[in-house]
C-alpha positions as CSV (number, residue, x, y, z in Angstrom):
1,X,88.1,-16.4,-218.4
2,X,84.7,-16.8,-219.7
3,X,83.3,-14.5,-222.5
4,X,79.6,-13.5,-222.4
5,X,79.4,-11.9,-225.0
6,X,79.7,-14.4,-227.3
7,X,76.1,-13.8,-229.4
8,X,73.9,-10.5,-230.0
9,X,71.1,-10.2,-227.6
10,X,68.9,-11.7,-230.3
11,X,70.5,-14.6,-230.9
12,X,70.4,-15.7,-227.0
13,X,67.2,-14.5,-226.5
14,X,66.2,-17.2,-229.6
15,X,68.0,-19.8,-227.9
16,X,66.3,-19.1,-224.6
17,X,62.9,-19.3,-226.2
18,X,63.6,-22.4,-227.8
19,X,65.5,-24.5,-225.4
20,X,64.5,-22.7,-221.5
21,X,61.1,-20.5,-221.9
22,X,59.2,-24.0,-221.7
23,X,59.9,-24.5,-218.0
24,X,61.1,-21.0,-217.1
25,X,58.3,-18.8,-218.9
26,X,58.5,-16.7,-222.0
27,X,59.4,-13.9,-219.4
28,X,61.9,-15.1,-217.8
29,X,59.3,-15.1,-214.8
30,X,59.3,-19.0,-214.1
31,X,57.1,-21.9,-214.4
32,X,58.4,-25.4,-213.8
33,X,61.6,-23.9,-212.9
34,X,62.5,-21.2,-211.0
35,X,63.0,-17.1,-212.6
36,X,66.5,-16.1,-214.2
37,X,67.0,-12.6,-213.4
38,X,69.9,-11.2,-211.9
39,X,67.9,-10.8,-208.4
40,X,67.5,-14.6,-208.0
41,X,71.0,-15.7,-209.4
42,X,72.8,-13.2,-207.1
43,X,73.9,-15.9,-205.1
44,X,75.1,-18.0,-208.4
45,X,78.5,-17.0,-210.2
46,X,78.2,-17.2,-214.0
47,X,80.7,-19.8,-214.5
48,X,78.4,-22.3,-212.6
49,X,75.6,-21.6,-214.4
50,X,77.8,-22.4,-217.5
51,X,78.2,-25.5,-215.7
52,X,74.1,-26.1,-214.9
53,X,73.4,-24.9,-218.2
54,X,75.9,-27.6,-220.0
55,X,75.3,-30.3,-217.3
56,X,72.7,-30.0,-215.7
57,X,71.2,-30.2,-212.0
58,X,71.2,-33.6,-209.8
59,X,68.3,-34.4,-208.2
60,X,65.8,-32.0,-210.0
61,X,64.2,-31.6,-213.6
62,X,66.9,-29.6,-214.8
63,X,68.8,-31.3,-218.2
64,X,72.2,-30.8,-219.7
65,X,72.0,-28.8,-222.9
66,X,75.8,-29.5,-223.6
67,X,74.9,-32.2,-226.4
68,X,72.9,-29.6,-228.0
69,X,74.1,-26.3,-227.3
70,X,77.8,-25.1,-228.2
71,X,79.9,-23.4,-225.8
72,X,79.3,-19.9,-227.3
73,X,75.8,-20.4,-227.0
74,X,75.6,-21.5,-223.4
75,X,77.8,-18.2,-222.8
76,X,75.1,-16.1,-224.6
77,X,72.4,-17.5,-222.4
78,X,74.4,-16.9,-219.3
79,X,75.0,-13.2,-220.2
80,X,71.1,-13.3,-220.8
81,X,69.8,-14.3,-217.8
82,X,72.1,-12.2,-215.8
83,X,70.9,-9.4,-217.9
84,X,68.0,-7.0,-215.7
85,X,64.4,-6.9,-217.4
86,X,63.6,-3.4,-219.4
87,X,60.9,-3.6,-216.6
88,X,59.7,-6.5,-213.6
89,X,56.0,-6.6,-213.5
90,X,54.5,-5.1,-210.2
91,X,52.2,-7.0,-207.6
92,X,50.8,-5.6,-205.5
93,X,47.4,-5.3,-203.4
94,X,45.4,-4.2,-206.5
95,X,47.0,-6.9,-208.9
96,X,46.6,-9.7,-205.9
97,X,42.4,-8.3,-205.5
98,X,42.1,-8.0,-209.4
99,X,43.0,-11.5,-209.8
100,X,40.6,-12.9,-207.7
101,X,37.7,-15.1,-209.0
102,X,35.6,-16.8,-206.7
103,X,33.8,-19.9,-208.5
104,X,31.2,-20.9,-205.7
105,X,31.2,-19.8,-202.3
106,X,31.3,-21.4,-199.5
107,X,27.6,-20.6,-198.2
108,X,26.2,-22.3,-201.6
109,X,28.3,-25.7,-201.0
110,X,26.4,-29.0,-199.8
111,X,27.1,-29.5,-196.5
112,X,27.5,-33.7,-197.5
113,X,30.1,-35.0,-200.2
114,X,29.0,-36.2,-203.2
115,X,30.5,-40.0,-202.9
116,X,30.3,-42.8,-200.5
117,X,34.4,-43.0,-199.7
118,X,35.3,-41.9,-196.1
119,X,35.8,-37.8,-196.8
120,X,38.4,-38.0,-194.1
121,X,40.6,-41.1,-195.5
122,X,41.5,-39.2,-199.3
123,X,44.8,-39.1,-200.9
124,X,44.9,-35.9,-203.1
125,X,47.9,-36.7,-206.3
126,X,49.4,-33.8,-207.7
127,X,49.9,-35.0,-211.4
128,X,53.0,-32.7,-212.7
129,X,53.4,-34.0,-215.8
130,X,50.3,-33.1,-217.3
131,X,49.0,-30.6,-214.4
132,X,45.9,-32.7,-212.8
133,X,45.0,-33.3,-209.2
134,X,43.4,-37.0,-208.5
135,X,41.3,-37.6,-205.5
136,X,41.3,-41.2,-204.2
137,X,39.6,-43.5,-201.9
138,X,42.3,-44.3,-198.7
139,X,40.6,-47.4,-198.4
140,X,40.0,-48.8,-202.1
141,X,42.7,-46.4,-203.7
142,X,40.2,-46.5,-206.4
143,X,40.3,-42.4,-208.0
144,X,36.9,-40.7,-207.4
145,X,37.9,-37.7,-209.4
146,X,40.7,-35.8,-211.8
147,X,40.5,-32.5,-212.4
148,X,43.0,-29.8,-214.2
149,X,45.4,-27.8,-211.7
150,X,46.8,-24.7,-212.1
151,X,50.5,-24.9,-214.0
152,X,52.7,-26.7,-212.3
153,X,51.7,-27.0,-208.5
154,X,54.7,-26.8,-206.1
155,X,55.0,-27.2,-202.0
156,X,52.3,-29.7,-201.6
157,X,49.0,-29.7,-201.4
158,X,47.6,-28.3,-197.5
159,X,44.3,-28.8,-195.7
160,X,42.1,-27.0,-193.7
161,X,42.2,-28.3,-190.1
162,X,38.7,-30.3,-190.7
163,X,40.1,-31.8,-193.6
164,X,37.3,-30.9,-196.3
165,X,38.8,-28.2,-198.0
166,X,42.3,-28.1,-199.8
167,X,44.8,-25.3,-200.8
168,X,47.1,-25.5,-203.5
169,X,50.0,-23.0,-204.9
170,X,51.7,-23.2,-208.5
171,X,54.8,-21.8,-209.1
172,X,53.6,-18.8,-211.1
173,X,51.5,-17.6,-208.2
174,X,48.1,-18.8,-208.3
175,X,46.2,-20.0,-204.9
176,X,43.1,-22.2,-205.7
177,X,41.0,-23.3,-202.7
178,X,39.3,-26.8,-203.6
179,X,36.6,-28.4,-202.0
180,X,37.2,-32.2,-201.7
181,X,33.2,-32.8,-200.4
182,X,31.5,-31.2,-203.6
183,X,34.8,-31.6,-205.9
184,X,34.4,-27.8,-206.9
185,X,37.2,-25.1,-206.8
186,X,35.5,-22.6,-204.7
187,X,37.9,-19.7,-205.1
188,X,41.5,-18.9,-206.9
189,X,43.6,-16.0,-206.2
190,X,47.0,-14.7,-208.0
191,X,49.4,-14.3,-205.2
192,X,52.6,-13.5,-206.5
193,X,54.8,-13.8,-210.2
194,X,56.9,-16.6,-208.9
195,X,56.0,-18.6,-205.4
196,X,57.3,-21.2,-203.5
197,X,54.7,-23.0,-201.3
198,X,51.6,-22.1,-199.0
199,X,50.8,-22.8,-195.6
200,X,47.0,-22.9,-193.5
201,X,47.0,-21.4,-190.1
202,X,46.1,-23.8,-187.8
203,X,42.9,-22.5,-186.7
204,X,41.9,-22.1,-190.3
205,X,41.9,-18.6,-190.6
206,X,44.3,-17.7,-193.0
207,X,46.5,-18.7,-195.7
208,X,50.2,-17.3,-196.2
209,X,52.0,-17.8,-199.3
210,X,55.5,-17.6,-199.6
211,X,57.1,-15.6,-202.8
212,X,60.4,-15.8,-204.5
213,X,58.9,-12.7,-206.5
214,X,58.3,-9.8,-205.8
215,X,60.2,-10.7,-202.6
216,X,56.6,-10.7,-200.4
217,X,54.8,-12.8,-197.5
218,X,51.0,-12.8,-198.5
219,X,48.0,-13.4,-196.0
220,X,45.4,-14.7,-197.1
221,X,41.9,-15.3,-196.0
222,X,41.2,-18.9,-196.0
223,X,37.4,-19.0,-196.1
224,X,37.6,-17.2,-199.9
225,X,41.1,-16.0,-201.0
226,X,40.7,-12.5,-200.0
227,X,43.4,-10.3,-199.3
228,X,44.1,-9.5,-195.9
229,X,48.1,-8.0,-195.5
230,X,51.1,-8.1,-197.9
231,X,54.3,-8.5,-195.6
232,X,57.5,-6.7,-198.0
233,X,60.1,-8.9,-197.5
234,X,63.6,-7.2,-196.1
235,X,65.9,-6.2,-193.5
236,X,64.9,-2.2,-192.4
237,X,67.7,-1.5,-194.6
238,X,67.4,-1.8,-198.4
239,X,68.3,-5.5,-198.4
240,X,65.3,-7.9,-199.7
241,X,64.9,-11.8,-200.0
242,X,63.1,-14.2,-202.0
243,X,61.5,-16.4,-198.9
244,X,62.4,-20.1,-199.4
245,X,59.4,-21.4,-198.1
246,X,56.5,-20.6,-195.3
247,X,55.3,-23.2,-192.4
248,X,52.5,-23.2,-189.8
249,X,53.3,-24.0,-186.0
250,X,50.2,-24.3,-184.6
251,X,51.2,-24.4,-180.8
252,X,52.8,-21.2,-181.4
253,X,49.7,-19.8,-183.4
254,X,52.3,-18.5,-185.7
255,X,53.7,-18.5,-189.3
256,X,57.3,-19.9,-189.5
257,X,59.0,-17.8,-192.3
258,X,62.4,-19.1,-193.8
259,X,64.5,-16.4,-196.1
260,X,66.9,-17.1,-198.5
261,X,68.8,-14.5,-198.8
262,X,68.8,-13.1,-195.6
263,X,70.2,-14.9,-192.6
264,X,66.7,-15.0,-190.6
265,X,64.1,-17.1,-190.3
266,X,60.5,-15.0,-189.6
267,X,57.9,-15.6,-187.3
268,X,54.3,-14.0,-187.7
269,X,52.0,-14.4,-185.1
270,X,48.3,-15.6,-186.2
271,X,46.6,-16.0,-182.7
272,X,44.4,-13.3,-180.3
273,X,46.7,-14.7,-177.8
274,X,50.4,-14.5,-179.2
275,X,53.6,-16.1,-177.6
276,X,56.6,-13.7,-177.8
277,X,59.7,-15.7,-177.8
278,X,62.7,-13.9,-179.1
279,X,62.3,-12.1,-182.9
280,X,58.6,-12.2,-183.8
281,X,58.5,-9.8,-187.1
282,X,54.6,-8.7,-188.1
């Protein structure tokens, strides 16, 4: 049987801030990687996080800390992260519109881009290890321009349907709305504390983000990050889930929702003209 209790609360919470805070926030909150609060590891039982902890994680950025760490100190971390927060920040509609800073609007952007490459033949490169975006030429691959992203993007970058304008979310929350004619971010929005991806609707109306915390579906407005509806994320009965990630199907006209802790998958209609087949939640 494993003992948590291994440490006082101050010891783990030292090792935490020098070993974990780095890619999981100061907070506990998440950055790189994903939160550690009770909530989210639910689904995890403590003796494999002893295990991810010492080992780490195949296939992701997650190290082993066993050639560092001793066993008692892994334990303390465990019984740390399983521990609730005194208090899990709020957000909300007032946070979300608080948040919102709109750089240039759309009505003031050139209507022509600002170099000679084919606008519609760009790769965008989402640079994690340092946090940049590069914009290439598809035909040269030569870059036409770098600029700083938000900490650590995550989901991929999406596009509105004409292709000039690009949406990107990190995996603290923030929604920035780039402009790849006049290489300007036009408009960034705080979304959620911990998010998983974004999608655009597919007649480039709106934006939903996808939240692992708090456990929320967020509408955007696509032409400048407003807010438009916060969806709360549960089952009618006192049951909430983190949703694993958000999808458009545009010949639907609807938002494909996929939950991770519930066993549903979510559809939210977008269109004047919706298709009811079977569930549609709104």
């Amino acid at each position: 049987m494993l003992a948590f209790a291994a440490q006082s609360p101050e010891d783990a919470a030292g090792i935490y801030a020098r070993n974990c805070a780095v890619c999981h926030g100061a907070d506990r909150l998440g950055g790189v990687g994903p939160a550690l609060l009770p909530g989210i590891l639910r689904r995890l039982r403590k003796s494999k996080a002893v295990d991810a902890i010492s080992n780490g994680l195949p296939a992701s950025q997650m190290p082993g800390f066993a050639d560092k760490l001793g066993s008692a100190q892994i334990e303390s971390l465990v019984a740390l992260i399983y521990t609730p927060l005194p208090r899990v920040p709020e957000w909300g509609s007032a946070e979300i519109v608080a948040s919102r800073v709109v750089q240039h609007p759309r009505a003031e952007l050139d209507e022509k881009p600002r170099f000679s490459a084919d606008p519609l033949n760009l790769f965008v490169v989402v640079e994690t290890g340092d946090h940049h975006v590069s914009v290439l030429d598809g035909d040269t691959l030569t870059p036409i321009h770098r600029f700083k992203s938000r900490y650590a993007l995550h989901g991929g970058p999406k596009f509105s349907p004409d292709g000039r304008f690009v949406y990107f979310a990190s995996r603290d929350g923030w929604v920035t709305l780039f402009d790849l004619y006049t290489l300007q971010t036009v408009a960034e929005v705080r979304a959620g504390i911990n998010t998983r991806n974004l999608a655009v609707s597919g007649d480039g109306r709106y934006v939903m983000v996808a939240n692992y915390l708090p456990h929320t579906l967020v509408i955007l407005n696509a032409e400048d990050l407003s807010l438009e509806k916060i969806i709360a994320v549960d089952d009618g009965h006192g049951v909430s889930s983190r949703v694993s990630a958000v999808y458009d199907a545009a010949p639907r006209n609807s938002f494909i929702a996929a939950l991770k802790d519930l066993k549903e998958v979510w559809e939210i209609q977008y269109g004047d003209d919706p298709v009811f087949y079977g569930f549609v939640h709104d």
